[in-house]
C-alpha positions as a Markdown table, in Angstrom:
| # | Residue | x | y | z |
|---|---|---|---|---|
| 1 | Unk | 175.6 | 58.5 | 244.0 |
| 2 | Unk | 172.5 | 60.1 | 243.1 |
| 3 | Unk | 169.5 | 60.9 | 246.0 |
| 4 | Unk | 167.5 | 58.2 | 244.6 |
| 5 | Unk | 170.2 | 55.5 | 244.2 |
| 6 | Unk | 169.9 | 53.2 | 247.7 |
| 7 | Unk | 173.0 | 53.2 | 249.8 |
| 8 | Unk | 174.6 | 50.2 | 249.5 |
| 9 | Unk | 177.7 | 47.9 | 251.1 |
| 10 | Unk | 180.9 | 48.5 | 249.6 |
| 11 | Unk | 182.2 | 45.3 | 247.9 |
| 12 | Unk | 178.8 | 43.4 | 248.7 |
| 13 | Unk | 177.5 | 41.8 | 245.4 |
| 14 | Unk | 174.2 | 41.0 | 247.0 |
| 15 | Unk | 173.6 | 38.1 | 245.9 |
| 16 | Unk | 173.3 | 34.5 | 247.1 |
| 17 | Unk | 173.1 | 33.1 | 250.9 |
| 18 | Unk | 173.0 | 35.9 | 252.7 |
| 19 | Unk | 170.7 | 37.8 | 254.8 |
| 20 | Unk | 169.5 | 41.9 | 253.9 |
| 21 | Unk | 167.5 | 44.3 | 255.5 |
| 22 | Unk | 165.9 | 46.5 | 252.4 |
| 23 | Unk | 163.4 | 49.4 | 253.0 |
| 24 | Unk | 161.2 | 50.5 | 250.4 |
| 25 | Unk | 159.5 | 53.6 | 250.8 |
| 26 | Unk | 156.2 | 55.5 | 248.7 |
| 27 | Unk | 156.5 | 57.9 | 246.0 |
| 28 | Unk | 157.2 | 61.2 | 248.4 |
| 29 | Unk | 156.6 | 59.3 | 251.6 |
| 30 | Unk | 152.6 | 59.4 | 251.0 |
| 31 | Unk | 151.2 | 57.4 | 253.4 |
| 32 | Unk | 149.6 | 54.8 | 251.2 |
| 33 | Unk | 149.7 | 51.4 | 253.6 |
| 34 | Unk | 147.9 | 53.7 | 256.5 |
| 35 | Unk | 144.6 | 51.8 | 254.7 |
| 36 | Unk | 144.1 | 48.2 | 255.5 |
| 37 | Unk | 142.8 | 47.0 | 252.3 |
| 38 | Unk | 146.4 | 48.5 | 250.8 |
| 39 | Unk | 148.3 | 47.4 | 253.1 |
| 40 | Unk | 146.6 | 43.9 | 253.2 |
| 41 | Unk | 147.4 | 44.1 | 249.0 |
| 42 | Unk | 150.9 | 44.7 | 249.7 |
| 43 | Unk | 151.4 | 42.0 | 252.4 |
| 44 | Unk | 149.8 | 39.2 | 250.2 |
| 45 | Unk | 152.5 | 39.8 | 247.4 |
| 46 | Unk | 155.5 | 39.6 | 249.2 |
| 47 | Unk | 156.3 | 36.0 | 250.4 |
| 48 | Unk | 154.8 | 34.5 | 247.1 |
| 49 | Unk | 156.8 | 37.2 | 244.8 |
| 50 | Unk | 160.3 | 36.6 | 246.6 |
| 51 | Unk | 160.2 | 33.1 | 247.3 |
| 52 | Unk | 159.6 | 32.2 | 244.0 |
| 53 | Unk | 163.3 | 34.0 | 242.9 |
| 54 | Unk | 165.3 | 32.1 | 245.8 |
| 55 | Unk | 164.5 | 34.8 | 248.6 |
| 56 | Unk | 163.0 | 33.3 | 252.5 |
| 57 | Unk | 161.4 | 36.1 | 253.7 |
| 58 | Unk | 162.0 | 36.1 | 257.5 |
| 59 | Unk | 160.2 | 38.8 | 258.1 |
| 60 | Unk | 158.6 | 42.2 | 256.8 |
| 61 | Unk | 156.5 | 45.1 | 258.6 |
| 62 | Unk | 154.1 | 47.3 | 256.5 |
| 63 | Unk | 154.2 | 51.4 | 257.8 |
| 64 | Unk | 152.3 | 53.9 | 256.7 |
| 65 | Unk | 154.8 | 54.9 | 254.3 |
| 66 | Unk | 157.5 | 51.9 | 253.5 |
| 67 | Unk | 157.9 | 48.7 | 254.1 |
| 68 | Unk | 161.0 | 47.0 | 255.8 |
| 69 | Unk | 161.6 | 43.6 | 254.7 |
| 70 | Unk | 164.2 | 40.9 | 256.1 |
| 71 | Unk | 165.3 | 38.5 | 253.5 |
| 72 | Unk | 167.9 | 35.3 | 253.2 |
| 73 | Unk | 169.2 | 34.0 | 249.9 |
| 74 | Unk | 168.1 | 30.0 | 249.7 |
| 75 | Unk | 170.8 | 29.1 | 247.3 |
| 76 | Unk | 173.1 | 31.3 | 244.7 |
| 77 | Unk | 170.7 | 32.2 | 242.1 |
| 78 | Unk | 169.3 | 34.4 | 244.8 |
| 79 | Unk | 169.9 | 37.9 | 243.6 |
| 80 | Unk | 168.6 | 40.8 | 246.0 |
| 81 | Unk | 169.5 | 43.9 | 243.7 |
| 82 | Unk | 167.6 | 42.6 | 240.6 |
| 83 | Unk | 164.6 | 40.8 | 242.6 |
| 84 | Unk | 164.2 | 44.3 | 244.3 |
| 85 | Unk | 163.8 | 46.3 | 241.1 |
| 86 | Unk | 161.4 | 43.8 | 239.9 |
| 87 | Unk | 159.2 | 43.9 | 242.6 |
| 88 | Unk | 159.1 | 47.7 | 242.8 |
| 89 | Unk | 158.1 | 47.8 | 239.0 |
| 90 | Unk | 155.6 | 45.3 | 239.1 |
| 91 | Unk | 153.8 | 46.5 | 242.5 |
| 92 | Unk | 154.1 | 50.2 | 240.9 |
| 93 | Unk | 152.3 | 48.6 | 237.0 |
| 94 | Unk | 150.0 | 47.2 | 239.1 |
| 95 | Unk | 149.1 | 50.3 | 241.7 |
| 96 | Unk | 148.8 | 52.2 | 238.9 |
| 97 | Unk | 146.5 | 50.2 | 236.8 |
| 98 | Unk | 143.9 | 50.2 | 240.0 |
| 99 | Unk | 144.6 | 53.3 | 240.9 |
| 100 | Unk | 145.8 | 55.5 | 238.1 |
| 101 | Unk | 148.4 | 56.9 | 240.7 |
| 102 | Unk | 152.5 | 56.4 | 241.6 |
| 103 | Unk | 153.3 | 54.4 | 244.5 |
């Protein structure tokens, strides 16, 4: 496993009606979410973003440099591997097109 690949459960497929605890950090730990109006960005993505792909967000905290984010599988399309790797690609496209800079 390479540095950058997340750790993950052996055997665990991820997907479905299950609860998981992801963390998502910044681009070299920068401390992006330190500024309100960022962090405020952030925050008003995530319920509409992974609700809509069969993810309840119970809960999620924004730091200064990651955000943690409890989540539960509604029903079995609920997959948190891919819905993970979408979100970081589109919250990076669209960081980057106000900001010119990496998450």
């Amino acid at each position: 496993m390479s540095p950058n690949t997340p750790p993950r459960v052996s055997g665990c497929t991820y997907r479905g009606p299950c609860r998981y605890f992801v963390t998502c950090c910044t681009n070299n730990r920068r401390t992006l979410f330190a500024d309100p109006s960022v962090a405020l960005w952030l925050s008003a993505q995530i319920t509409p973003f992974f609700e809509c792909r069969g993810l309840v967000v119970l809960a999620y905290c924004v730091m200064p440099d990651h955000v943690h984010l409890l989540l539960e599988g509604a029903d079995e399309r609920a997959d948190v591997v891919e819905t993970m790797r979408t979100w970081k690609q589109r919250t990076e496209f669209d960081w980057k097109g106000r900001t010119g800079r990496a998450v």
